[in-house]
N, C-alpha and C positions, 0 to 999 in steps of 0.2 A: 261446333263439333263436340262433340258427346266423349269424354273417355274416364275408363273405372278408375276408381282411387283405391287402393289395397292399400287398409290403415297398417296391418303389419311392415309395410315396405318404407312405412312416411316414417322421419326422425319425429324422434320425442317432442322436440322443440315447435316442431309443428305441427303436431296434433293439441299440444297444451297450447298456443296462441288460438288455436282455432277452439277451443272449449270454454279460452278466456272471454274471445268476442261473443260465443252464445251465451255465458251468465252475464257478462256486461249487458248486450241486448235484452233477454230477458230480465234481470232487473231494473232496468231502464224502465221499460213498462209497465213494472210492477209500482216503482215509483211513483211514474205520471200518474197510474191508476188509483194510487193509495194518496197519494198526494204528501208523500212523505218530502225530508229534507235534504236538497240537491246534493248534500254529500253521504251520502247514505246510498250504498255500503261503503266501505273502510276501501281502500286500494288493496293494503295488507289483508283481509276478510276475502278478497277474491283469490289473492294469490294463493291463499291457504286452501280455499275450494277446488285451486285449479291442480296445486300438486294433490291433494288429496285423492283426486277424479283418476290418479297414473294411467291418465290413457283413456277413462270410461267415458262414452259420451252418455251412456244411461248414469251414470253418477249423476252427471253435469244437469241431464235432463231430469231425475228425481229431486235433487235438490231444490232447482227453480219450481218445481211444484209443494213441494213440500213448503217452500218459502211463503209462496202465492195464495196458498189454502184460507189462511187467516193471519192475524197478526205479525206480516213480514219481518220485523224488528226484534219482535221474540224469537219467532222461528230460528231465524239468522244464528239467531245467538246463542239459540240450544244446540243448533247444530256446530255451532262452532266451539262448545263447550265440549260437545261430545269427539269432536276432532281431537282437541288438545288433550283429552285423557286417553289416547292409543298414538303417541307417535309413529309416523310411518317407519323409523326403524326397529319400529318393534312388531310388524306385520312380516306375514310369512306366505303371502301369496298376494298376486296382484289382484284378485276380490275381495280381498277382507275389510277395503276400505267401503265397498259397497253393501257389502253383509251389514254392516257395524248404520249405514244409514239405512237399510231398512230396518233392521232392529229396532233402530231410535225413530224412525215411520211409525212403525206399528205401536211403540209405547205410549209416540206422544199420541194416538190415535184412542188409545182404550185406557191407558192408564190414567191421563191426564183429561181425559173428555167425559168419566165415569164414576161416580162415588164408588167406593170399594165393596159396597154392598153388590153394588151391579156388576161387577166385573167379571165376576166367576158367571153369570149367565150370557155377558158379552162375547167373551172368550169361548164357551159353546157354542155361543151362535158366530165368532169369527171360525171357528173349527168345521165347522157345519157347512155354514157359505163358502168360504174362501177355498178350504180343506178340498172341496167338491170341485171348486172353481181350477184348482190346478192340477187333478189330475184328469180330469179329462180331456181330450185331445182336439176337441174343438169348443167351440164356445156358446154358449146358452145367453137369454136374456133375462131381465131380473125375474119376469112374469115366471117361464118356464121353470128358472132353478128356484121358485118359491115351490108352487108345483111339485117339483119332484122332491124338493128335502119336506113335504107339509110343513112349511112355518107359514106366518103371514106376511103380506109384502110390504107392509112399512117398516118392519124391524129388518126385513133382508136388506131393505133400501138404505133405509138407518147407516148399516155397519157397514153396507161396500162405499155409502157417500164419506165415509170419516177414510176411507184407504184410496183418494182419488189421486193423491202422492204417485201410488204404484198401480193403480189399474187405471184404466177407460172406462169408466163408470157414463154411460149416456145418459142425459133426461130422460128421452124419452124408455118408457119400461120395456118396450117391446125389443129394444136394440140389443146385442151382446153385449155382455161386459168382459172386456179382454185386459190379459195381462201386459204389461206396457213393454214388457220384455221379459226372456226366459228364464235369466240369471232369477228373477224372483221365485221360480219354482224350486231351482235348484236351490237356493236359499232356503225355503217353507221345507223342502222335502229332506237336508241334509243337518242331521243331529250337529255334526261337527260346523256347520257356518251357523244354525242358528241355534244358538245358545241358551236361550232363555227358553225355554219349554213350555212356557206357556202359549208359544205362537208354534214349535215342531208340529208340524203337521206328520203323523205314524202313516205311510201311505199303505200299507197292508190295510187298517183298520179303517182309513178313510174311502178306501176301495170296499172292504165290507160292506158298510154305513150305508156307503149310497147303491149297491146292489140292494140292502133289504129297504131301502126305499124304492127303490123300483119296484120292487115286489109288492110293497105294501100300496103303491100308487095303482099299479093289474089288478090287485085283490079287489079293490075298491070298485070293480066292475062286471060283478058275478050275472051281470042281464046279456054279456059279452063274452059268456063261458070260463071264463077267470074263478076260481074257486078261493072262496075267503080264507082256506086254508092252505094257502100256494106256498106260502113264505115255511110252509113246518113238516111238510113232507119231501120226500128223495125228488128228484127231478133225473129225468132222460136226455139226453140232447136231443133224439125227436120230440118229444113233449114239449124240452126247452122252448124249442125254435116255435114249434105250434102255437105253446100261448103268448108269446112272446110279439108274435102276428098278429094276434088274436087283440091282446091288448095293447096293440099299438095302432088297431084301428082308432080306436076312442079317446087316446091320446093324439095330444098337436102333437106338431112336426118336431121342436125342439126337444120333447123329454119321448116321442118315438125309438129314439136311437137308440140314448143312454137306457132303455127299458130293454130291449131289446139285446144288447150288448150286456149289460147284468144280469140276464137269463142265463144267455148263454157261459160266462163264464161263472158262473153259480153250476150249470152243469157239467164245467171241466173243459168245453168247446173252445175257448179262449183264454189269451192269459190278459193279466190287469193293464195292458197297453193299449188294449183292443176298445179301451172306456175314450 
């Protein structure tokens, strides 16, 4: 017999036993997998994971991936380094333990994966990709969002495989790539949880961005009535919508919409929710 569990209604007590048997289990596996040493991790290393999680099972579940990605034993250990410099009573909402581990996601991702030369072009290209990736309302596949932002797809593939922590990154290219839960956008989109400005995503201007690449994706198809000069003259919302049609014949199905949808709110038809 089937019945709901409404985590708000379950004591504390047992939602942390039940986040402690999922990193148990999953690091169990990571173990066998790795073939690390049967006391590996600490007892004390999970309790600290588990208060840390206050409740999150996206904590619980970032974590173990972040762990899983490579070098489980480092991982472990940065992130338990990073725990120990924010004590939980020095937090002031119950997500800031989860902000504070995507933050530490996404550095060890660019920061530590990147010479510093590369970084500032990485960081455009996580602005680019990623930026795109959460404000839009449904989900694209890597094919698609290379596509519509013109990069190429090993570098788009590159930067979303190092953030497989916090997204669904599929193999295969044609698949969506989804965010593993929502708190990540409100993370990327909110100045105040993410701190480090080199990963805020400015959603005004990431909504521009990918409006004049849709533009610039139609222009690219003037034998389909699309004029090379689309992106620099006024628009109509009847016009909008027409070529909007027009070149979303020629386009697949995934960058259809999002072309479509940046016409329209390029002609004032729509607001930036409607991406």
């Amino acid at each position: 017999m089937h019945q709901d569990c409404i985590l708000h209604r379950m004591s504390k007590d047992v939602i942390e036993h039940d986040i402690s048997i999922y990193i148990l289990y999953k690091f169990e596996r990571i173990r066998n997998n790795r073939g690390l040493l049967s006391n590996w991790p600490k007892v004390e290393d999970i309790n600290s994971l588990v208060k840390n999680a206050n409740g999150l099972f996206i904590y619980a579940a970032t974590i173990c991936r972040f762990v899983d990605r490579r070098h489980p034993e480092k991982q472990l250990s940065s992130i338990l380094r990073y725990i120990g410099s924010s004590p939980p009573t020095l937090r002031t909402s119950p997500t800031q333990s989860l902000d504070k581990i995507y933050s530490q996601v996404l550095k060890s991702a660019i920061f530590r994966s990147y010479d510093e030369e590369d970084r500032e072009e990485i960081l455009d290209l996580f602005k680019q990709t990623v930026g795109s990736t959460v404000i839009i309302s449904d989900t694209l596949p890597t094919t698609a969002l290379t596509r519509l932002l013109g990069l190429q797809i090993g570098e788009v593939n590159e930067i979303l495989k190092q953030l497989q922590a916090i997204l669904d990154v599929p193999d295969a290219l044609d698949l969506p790539v989804r965010l593993l839960h929502p708190s990540f956008r409100d993370f990327l989109l909110d100045k105040g949880k993410c701190s480090d400005l080199h990963f805020w995503v400015d959603e005004t201007q990431a909504h521009q961005a990918l409006a004049y690449n849709c533009l610039q994706l139609m222009s690219s198809w003037p034998s389909r009535g699309i004029s090379t000069s689309i992106s620099n003259r006024p628009f109509s919302r009847r016009s909008a919508y027409t070529e909007a049609v027009v070149a979303a014949s020629a386009c697949n199905s995934q960058c259809r919409k999002r072309c479509r949808a940046a016409v329209y709110a390029r002609a004032g038809h729509v607001t930036a929710r409607h991406f």
